[in-house]
C-alpha positions as CSV (number, residue, x, y, z in Angstrom):
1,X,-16.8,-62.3,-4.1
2,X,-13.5,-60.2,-5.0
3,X,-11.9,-59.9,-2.0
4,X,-8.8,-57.6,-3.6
5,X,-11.0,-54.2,-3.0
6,X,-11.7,-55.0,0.9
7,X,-8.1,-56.3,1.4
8,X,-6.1,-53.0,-0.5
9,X,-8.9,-50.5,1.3
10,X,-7.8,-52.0,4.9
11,X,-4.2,-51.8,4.0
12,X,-4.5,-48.5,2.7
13,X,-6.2,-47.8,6.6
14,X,-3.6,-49.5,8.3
15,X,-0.9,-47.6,6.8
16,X,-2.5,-44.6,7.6
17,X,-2.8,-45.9,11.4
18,X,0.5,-46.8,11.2
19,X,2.1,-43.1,10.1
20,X,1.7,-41.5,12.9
21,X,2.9,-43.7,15.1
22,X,5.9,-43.7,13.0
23,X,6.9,-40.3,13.3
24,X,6.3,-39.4,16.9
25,X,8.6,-37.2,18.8
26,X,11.3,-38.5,21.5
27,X,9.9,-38.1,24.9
28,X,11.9,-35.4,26.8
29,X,13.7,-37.7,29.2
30,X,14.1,-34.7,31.9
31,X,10.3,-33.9,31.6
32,X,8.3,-34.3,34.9
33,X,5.1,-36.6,34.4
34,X,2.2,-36.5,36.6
35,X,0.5,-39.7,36.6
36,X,-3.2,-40.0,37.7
37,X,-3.7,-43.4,37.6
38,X,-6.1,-45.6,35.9
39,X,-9.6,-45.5,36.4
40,X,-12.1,-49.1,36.0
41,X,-15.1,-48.3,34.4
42,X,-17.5,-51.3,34.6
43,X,-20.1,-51.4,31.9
44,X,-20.9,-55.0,32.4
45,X,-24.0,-56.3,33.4
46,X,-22.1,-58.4,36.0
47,X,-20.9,-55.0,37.8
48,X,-24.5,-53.6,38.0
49,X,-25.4,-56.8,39.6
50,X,-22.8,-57.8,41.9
51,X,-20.4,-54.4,42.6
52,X,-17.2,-53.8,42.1
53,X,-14.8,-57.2,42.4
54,X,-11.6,-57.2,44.2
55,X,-9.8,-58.9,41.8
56,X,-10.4,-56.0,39.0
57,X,-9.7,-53.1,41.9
58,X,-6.3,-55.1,42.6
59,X,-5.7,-55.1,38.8
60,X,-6.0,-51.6,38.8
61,X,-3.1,-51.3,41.4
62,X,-1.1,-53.9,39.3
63,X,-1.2,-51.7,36.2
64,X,-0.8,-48.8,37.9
65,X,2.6,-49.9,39.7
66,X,3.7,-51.8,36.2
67,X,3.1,-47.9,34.0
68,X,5.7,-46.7,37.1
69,X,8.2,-49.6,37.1
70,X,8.1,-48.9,33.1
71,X,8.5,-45.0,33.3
72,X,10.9,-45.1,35.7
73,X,13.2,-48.0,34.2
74,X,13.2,-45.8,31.0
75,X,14.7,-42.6,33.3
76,X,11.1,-40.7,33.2
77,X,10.5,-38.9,36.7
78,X,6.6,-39.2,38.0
79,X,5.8,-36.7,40.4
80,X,4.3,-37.2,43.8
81,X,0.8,-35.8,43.7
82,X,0.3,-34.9,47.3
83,X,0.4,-31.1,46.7
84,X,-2.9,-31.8,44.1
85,X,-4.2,-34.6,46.3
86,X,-7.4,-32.9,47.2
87,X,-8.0,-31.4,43.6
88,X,-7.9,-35.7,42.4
89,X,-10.1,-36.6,45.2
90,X,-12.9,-34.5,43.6
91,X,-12.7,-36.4,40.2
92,X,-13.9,-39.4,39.5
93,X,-12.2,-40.4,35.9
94,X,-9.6,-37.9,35.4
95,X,-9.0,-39.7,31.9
96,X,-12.2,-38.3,31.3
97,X,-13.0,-34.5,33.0
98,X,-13.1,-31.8,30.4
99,X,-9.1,-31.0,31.0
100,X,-8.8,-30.7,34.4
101,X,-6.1,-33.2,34.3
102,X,-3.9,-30.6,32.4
103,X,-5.0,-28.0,34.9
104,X,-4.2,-30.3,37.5
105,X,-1.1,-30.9,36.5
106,X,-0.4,-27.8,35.5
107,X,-1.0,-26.7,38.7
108,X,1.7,-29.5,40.1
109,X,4.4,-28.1,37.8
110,X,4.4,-31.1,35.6
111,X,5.3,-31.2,31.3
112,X,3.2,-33.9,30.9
113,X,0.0,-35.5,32.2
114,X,0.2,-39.9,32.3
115,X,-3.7,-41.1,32.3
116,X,-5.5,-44.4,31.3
117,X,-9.0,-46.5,32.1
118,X,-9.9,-49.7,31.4
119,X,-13.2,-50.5,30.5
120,X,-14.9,-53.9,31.5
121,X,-17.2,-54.8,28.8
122,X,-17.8,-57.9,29.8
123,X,-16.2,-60.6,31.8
124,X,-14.5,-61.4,28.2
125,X,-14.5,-58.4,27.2
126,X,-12.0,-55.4,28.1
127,X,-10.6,-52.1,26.5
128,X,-7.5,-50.6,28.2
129,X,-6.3,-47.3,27.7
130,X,-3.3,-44.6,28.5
131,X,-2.4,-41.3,27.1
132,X,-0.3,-38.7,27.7
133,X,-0.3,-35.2,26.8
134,X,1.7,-32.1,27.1
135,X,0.3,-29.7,30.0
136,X,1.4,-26.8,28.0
137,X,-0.7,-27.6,24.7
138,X,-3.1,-30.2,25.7
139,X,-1.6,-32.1,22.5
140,X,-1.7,-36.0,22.8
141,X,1.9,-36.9,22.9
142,X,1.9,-40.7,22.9
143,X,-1.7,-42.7,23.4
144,X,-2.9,-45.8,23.1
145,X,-6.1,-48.6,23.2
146,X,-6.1,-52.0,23.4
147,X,-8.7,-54.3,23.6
148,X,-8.4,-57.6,25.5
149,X,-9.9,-60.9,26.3
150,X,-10.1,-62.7,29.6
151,X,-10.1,-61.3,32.8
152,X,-7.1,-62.2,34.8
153,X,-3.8,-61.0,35.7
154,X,-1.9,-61.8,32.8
155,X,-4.0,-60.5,30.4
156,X,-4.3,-57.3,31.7
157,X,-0.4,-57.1,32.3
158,X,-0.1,-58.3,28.6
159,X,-2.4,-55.7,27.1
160,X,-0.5,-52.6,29.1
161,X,2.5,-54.4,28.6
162,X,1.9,-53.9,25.0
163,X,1.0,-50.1,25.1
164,X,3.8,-49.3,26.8
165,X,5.9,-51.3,23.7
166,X,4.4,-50.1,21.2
167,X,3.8,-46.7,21.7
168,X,4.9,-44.9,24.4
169,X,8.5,-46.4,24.5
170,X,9.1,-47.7,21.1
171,X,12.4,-47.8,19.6
């Protein structure tokens, strides 16, 4: 089998992939973010039998204080979001409510909105998000997936680790 075809059509793709990333626009250093957190969407079969794990809900906290510790060693303000506390309380994935993140945030004063979810496939199996976008347009400013294996602390710090890299703060 000729292999040549395959191998130029999945370059061609990942230079395509690759171009936008390229040319992204600096991030406005004195902008306000509003960061919502991370959400943990458990698709597994494991959650549906056994509930939610402690380990995973603690992850969640680990990501979540390593995307601050990150944003603000790179001089990016996050807001506080008590004055929208109660409008977050209503929402269960505001990664994924029609918007109302950018209304939230909107509503908080903020130029951009910081949200992400990771999604336990399996107990190998996990896909990690974060975007941002600008409150004004609703255009995705940075954003990016990953997907990793194993289930521990590491991992998950390595896979938002990289994110954060590779996209939002690239050189």
């Amino acid at each position: 089998m000729n292999l040549r075809p395959l191998l130029a059509a999945l370059a061609a793709l990942i230079a395509l992939a690759a171009a936008p990333l390229a040319a992204q626009a600096p991030l406005d250093r004195d902008g306000q973010v509003a960061f919502f957190g991370i959400t943990f969407l458990d698709t597994s079969t494991e959650g549906d039998y056994f509930g939610a794990r402690a380990d995973e809900q603690a992850r969640i906290v680990l990501l979540e204080d390593e995307v601050r510790a990150r944003f603000g060693a790179e001089g990016l303000a996050l807001m506080d979001n008590a004055p929208v506390a109660e409008d977050l309380a209503r929402i269960k994935n505001p990664a994924n409510c029609y918007g109302c993140e950018l209304r939230i945030a909107d509503k908080l004063g903020a130029d951009y909105v910081l949200v992400g979810e990771v999604q336990k496939v399996s107990n190998l199996i996990l896909s990690m998000n974060l975007v941002m976008r600008d409150v004004e347009t609703g255009a995705m400013v940075r954003g990016m997936s990953v997907d990793i294996r194993s289930n521990t602390d590491d991992s998950w710090l390595r896979g938002m680790r990289y994110i954060l890299k590779n996209n939002f703060f690239k050189e």
